[in-house]
C-alpha positions in Angstrom: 0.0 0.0 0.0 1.6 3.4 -1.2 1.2 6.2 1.6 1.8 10.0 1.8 5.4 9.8 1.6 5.6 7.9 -2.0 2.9 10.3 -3.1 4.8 13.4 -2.0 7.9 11.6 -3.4 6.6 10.7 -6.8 4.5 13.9 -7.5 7.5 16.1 -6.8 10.0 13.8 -8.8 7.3 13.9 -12.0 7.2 17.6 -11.4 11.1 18.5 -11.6 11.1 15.8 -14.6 8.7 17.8 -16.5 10.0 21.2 -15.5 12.9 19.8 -17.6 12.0 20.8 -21.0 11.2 24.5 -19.7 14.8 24.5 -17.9 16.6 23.9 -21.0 14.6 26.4 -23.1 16.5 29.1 -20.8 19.6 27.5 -21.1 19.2 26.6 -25.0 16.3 26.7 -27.4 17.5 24.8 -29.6 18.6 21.7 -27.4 14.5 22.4 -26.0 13.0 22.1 -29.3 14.8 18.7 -29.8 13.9 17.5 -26.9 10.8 18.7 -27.6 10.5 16.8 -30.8 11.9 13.1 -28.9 10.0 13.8 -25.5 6.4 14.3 -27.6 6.1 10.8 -29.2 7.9 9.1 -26.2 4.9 10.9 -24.3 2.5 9.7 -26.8 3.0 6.3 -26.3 3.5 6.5 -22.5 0.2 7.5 -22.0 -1.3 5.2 -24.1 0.3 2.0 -22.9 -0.9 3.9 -19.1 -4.4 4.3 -20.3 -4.7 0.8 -22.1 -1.8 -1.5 -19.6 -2.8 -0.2 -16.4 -5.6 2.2 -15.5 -8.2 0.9 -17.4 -7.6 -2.7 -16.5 -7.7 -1.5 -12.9 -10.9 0.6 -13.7 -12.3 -3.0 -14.7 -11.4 -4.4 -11.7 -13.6 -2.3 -9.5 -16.0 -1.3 -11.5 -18.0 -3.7 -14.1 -16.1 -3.9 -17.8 -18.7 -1.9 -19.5 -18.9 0.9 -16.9 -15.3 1.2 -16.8 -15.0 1.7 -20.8 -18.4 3.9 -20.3 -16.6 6.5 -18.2 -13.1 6.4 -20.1 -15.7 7.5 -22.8 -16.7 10.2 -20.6 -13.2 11.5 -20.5 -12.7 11.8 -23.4 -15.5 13.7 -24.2 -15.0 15.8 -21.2 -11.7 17.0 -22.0 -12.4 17.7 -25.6 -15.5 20.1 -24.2 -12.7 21.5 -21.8 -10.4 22.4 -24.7 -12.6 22.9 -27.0 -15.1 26.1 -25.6 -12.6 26.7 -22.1 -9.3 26.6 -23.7 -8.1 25.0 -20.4 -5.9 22.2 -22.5 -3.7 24.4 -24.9 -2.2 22.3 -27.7 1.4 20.5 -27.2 1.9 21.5 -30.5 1.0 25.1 -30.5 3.8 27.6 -32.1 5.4 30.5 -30.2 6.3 32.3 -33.2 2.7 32.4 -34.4 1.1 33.8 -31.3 1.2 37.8 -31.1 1.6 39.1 -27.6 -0.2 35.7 -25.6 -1.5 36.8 -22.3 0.8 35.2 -19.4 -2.5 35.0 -17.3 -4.8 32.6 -19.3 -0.9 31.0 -19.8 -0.7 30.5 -16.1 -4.3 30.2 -15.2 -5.0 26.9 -17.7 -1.3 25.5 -17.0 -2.4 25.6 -13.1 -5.8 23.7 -13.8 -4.0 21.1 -15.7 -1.2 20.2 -13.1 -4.4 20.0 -10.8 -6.2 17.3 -13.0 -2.4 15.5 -12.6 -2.6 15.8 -9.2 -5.9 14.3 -9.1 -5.1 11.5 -11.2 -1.9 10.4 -9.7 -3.2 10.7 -6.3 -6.3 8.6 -7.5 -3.7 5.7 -8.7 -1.7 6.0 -5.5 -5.1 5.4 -3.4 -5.1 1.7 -5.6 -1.4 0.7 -5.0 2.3 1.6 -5.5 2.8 0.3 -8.9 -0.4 2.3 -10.4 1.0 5.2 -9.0 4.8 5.3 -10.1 3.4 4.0 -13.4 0.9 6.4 -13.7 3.2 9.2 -12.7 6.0 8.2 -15.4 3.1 8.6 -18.1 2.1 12.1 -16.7 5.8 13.7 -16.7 6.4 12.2 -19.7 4.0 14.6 -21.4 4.4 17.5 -19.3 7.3 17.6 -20.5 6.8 19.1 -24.4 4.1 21.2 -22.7 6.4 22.8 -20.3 8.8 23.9 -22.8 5.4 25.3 -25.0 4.5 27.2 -21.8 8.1 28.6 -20.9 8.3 29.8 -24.4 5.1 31.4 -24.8 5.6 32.9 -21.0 9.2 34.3 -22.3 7.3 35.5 -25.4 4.8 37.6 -23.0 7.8 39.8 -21.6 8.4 38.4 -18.5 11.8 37.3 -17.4 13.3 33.9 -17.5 13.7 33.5 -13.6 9.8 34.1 -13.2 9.4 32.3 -15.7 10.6 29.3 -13.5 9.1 30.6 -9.8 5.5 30.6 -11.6 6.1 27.2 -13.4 7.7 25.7 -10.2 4.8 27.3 -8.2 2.2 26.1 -10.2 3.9 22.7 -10.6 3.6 22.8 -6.7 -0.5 22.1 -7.5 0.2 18.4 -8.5 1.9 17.8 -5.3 -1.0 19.6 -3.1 -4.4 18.0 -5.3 -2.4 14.4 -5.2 -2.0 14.2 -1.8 -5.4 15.3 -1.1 -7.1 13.2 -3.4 -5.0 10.0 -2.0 -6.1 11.0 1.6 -9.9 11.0 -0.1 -9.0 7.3 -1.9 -7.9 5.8 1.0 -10.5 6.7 3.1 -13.3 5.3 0.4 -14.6 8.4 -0.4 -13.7 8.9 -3.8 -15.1 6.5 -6.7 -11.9 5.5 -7.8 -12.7 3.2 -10.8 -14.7 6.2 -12.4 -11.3 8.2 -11.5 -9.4 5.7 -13.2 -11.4 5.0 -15.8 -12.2 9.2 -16.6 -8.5 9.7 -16.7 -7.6 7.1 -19.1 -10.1 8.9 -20.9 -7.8 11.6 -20.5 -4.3 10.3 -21.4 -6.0 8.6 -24.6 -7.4 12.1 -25.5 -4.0 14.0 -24.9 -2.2 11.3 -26.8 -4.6 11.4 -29.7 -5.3 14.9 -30.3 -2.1 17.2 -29.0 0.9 14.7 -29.3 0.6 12.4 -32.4 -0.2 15.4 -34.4 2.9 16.6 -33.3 4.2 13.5 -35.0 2.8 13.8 -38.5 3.8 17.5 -38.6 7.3 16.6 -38.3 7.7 13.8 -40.0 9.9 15.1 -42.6 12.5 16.1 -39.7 15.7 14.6 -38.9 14.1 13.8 -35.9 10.6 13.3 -37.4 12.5 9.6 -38.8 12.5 8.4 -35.3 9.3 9.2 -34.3 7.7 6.3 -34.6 10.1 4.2 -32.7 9.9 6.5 -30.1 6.0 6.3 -29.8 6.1 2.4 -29.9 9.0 2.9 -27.5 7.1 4.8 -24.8 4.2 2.1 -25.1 6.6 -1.2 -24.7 8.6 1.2 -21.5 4.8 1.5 -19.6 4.0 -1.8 -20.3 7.6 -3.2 -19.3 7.3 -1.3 -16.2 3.7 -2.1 -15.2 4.1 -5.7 -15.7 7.6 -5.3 -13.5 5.7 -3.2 -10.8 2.5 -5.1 -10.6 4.7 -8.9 -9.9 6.6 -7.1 -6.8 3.0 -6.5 -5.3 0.4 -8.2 -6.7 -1.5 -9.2 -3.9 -1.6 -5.8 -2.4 -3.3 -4.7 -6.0 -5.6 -7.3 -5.8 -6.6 -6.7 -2.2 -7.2 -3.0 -2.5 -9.4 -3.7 -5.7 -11.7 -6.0 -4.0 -11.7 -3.2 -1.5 -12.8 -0.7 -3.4 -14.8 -3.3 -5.6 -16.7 -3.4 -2.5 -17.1 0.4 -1.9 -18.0 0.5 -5.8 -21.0 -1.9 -5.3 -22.4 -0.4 -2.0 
C-alpha cells in the first residue's frame, strides 16, 4: 500500500522531470526544441500503454467492464468540451512564433488547472497501489514535458523574465503535489469513486495522446528527428508496459486486495 510519503515523493519527482524541457529552453532553445521533438512521441506512447496496460484494467477491476469503458468514454468527451469552448488544455503543438503578444494569465491560469487534473489523477492511482502510481506518474511527466517547454516559451514571449518564468512554473507545478495528496487521503479513506477516476482519466491520457501529441508527429515527420518518431511512440508504449508488468509482480497481492476493496465500496 503506497502512503503520503511515496505520493509526495513521486508527484514532486514527476514535477522536476517535466519542469525539464522549460529549464533547458532558458539554457538553450535549440537543445529544447529537440527535446521537444523526442519527449512528444515518447509521451505519446506513454500514456497510451498507461491508459490501455494499467488504469483501465484496474478501472475493470472495480468497477463492471462496461462501466469502466463507459466512463473512459466520458473522459474523453470531457476533456475535448474542456479544450474545446474553455481553452483550459492548450495544444502541445501550438507555435510560439505564431502567437502575437499571448496573455501570461490565461498561460498561467490553464497550466495551473491542468497540473491539478495530474494531481488528481496520480493521487487517484496511489489510493489503488504503488505500482499504479509510479506507473501512472511516469506517463504524466512524460507529457508534461513538451508542454512545459510550449508554456516557458510562450511565457518568455509575453515579456516576463526567465527567472519568473521558472518561480511561476515551479509554483504552479507545486499544484500536482497539493491536489495528489489530497485526493490520495480522499481514496484511501473510500470516499472517492476510484474506478470512475481511473477509468475518466484514461479517458484523458487517450485524449491528450490522440489529439495534441501524435499530431505533433505527423507535422514533423519530414524532420531529422521526425524519422524516429515512430520508434519512439512504440518505445514509450513497450517502457509503460515493461514497467507495469515489473511493478504489478513485486505487489500483486496488495493490487488485488485493495481492488476487492474498493470493488466493495463501488458496489455499496
Amino acid at each position: 500500500m503506497a502512503d503520503y510519503i511515496d505520493v509526495a515523493f513521486w508527484s514532486l519527482a514527476g514535477g522536476i522531470i517535466s519542469l525539464l524541457g522549460g529549464a533547458i529552453l532558458l539554457a538553450n532553445k535549440s537543445t529544447a526544441n529537440k527535446l521537444a521533438q523526442i519527449s512528444a512521441p515518447f509521451a505519446a506512447g506513454a500514456l497510451l500503454g498507461a491508459a490501455f496496460f494499467d488504469l483501465l484494467p484496474e478501472a475493470v477491476e472495480i468497477n463492471a467492464e462496461g462501466a469502466a469503458f463507459r466512463w473512459a468514454v466520458v473522459g474523453i468527451l470531457l476533456f475535448f468540451l474542456l479544450e474545446h469552448y474553455l481553452h483550459w488544455f492548450h495544444h502541445h503543438h501550438e507555435h510560439v512564433d505564431k502567437i502575437k503578444r499571448p496573455k501570461a494569465s490565461l498561460i498561467i491560469i490553464g497550466d495551473t488547472i491542468h497540473n491539478a487534473i495530474d494531481g488528481v489523477v496520480i493521487g487517484a492511482a496511489f489510493a489503488i497501489s504503488l505500482p499504479v502510481g509510479i506507473v501512472t506518474t511516469i506517463a504524466v511527466a512524460a507529457h508534461e514535458i513538451p508542454q512545459e517547454i510550449g508554456d516557458f516559451g510562450i511565457l518568455l514571449k509575453s515579456g516576463l523574465t526567465r527567472m519568473r518564468v521558472l518561480i511561476i512554473n515551479f509554483a504552479s507545478a507545486l499544484i500536482t503535489l497539493v491536489a495528489a495528496l489530497y485526493t490520495f487521503h480522499l481514496g484511501s479513506n473510500e470516499a472517492l469513486p476510484l474506478g470512475a477516476i481511473l477509468a475518466l482519466s484514461a479517458g484523458l491520457f487517450i485524449y491528450i495522446a490522440a489529439s495534441d501529441l501524435i499530431p505533433i508527429i505527423h507535422e514533423e515527420a519530414k524532420g531529422r528527428l521526425g524519422k524516429f518518431s515512430a520508434l519512439l511512440l512504440i518505445l514509450g508504449v513497450l517502457v509503460v508496459g515493461v514497467a507495469t508488468d515489473q511493478a504489478h509482480e513485486k505487489l500483486p497481492e496488495e493490487s488485488h486486495d485493495h481492488s476487492e476493496t474498493s470493488q466493495h465500496q463501488e458496489a455499496g
